[in-house]
C-alpha positions as CSV (number, residue, x, y, z in Angstrom):
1,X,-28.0,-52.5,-4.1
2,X,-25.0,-54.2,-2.9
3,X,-22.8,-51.4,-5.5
4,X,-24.0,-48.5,-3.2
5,X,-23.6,-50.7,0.0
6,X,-19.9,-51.5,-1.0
7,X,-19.7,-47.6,-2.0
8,X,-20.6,-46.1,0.9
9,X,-18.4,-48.6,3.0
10,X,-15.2,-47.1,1.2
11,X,-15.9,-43.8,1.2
12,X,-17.0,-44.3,5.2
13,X,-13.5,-46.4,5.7
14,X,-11.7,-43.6,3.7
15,X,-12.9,-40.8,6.1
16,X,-11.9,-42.7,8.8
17,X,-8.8,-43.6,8.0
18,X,-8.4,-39.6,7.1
19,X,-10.0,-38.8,10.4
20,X,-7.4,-41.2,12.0
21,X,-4.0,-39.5,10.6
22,X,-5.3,-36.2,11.5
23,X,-5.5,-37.1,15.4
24,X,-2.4,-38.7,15.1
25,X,-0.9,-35.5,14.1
26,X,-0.6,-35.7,10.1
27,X,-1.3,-32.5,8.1
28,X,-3.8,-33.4,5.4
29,X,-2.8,-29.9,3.7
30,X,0.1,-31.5,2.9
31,X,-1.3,-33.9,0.6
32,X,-2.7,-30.6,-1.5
33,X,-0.4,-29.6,-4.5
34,X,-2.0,-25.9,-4.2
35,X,-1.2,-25.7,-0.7
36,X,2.2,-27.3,-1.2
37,X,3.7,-24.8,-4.1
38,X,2.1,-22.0,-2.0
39,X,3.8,-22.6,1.0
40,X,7.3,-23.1,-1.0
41,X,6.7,-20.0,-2.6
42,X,6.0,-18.2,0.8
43,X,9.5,-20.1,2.4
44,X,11.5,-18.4,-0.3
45,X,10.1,-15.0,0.0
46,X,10.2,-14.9,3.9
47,X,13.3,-12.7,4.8
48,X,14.1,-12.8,8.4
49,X,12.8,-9.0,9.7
50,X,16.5,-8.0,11.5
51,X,17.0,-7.6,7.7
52,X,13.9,-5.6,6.9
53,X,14.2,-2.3,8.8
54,X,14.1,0.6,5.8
55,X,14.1,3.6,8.1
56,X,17.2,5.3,9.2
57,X,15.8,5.9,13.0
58,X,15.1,2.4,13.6
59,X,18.2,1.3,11.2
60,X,20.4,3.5,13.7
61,X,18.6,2.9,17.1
62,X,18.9,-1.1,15.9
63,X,23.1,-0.5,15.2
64,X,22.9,1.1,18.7
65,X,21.3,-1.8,20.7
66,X,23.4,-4.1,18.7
67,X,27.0,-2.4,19.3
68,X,26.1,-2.1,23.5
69,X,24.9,-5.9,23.2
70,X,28.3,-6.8,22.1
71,X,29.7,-5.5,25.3
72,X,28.7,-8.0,27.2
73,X,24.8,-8.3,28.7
74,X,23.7,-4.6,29.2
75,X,23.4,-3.1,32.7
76,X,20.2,-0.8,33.2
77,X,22.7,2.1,33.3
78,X,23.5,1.4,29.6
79,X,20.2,0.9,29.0
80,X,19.3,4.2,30.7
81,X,22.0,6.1,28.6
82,X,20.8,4.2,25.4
83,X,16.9,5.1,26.2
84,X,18.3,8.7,26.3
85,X,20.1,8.9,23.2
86,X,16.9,7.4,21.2
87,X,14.5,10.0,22.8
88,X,17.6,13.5,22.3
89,X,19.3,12.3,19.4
90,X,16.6,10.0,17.2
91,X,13.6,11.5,18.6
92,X,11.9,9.0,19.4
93,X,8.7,9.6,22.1
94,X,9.0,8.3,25.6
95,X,7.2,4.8,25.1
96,X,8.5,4.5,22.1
97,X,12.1,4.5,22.8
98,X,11.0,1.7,25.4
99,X,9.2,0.2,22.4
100,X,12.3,0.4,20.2
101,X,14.5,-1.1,23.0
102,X,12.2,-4.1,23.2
103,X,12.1,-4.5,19.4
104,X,15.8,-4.5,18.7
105,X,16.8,-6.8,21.2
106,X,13.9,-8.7,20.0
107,X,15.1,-8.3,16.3
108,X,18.8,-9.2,17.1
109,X,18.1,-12.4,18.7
110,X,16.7,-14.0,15.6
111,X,20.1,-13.9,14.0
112,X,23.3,-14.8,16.3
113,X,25.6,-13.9,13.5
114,X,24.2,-10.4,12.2
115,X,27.6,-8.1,13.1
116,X,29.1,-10.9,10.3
117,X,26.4,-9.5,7.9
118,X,26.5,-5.5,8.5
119,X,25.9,-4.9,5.1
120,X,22.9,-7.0,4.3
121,X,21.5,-5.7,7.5
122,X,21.7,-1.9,6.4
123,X,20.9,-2.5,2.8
124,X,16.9,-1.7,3.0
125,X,17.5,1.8,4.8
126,X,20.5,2.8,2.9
127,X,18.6,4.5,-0.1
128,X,16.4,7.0,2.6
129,X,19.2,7.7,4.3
130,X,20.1,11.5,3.7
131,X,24.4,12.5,3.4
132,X,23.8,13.8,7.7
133,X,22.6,10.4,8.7
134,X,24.9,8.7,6.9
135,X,27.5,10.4,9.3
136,X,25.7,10.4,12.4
137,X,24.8,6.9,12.8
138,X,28.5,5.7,12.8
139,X,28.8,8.7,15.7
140,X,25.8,7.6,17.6
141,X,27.0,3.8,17.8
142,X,30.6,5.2,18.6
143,X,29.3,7.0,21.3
144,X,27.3,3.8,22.7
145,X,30.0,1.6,22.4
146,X,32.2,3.7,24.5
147,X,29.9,4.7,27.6
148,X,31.7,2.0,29.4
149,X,35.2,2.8,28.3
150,X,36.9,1.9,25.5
151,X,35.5,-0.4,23.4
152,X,36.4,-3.9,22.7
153,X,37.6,-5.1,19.5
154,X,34.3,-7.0,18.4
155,X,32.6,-3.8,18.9
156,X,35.4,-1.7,16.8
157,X,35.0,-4.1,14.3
158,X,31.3,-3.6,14.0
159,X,31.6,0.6,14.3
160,X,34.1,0.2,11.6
161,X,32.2,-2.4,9.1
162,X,29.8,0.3,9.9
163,X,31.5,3.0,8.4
164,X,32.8,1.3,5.9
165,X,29.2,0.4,4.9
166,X,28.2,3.8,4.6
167,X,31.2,5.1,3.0
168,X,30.8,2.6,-0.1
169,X,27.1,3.5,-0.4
170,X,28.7,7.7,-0.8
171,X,29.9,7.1,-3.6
């Protein structure tokens, strides 16, 4: 009798001493090996999204936000002018040129250094792209970077790592 006493004692002590480290903010998943090689596996699969757009409307109205953005914080007249050129250029449907707006700034803010990385951020959409989009995307952004004048030399760079870009993925 005193074997099951002294049994049930641990097992009640061990649940509380569980019970304690979870209030005091300790995963207990973490103590699972299952959980543990999962959750590695996911952390090396996760790609951040900026570098996940495949379609050469979003990759293009994305290059758009991004080349205005480096002009300084836009002013609702370039974001007028750049709503425009999503819904007569890249067709995109009243609320979903707003949509698109939203989502690129969105997207561009999760990586600070993305106009160092041109090429990784194009990669996915580069295979769909057709030989005419291929030439009007660097066009489009050239014609958003120079609304406000001419453009300034981080924004040159960009149009031109661009273009170059594109031009290595001709051949």
């Amino acid at each position: 009798m005193h074997i099951i006493i002294a049994i049930i004692t641990a097992i009640a002590g061990l649940l509380w001493a569980l019970n304690a480290l979870q209030r005091s903010g300790f995963d207990l998943n973490s103590l699972n090996p299952f959980f543990w090689a999962r959750r590695r596996r996911w952390e090396n699969m996760q790609v951040n999204p900026l570098y996940g757009v495949e379609t050469a409307r979003e990759l293009a109205a994305l290059l758009m936000f991004a080349v205005m953005r480096q002009g300084g914080d836009p002013t609702e007249e370039q974001k007028q002018h750049l709503l425009g050129l999503y819904r007569e250029e890249l067709r995109f449907a009243e609320n979903d040129s707003t949509e698109m707006y939203t989502v690129a700034s969105h997207l561009l803010s999760t990586d600070p250094n993305y106009m160092h990385k041109v090429q990784d951020l194009m990669a996915p959409a580069l295979p769909s792209m057709t030989a005419e989009q291929k030439q009007s995307v660097p066009q489009l952004v050239r014609t958003v970077a120079e609304f406000n004048g001419p453009p300034n030399k981080t924004q040159q760079d960009f149009v031109s790592a661009i273009e170059e870009t594109l031009a290595r993925s001709s051949r």
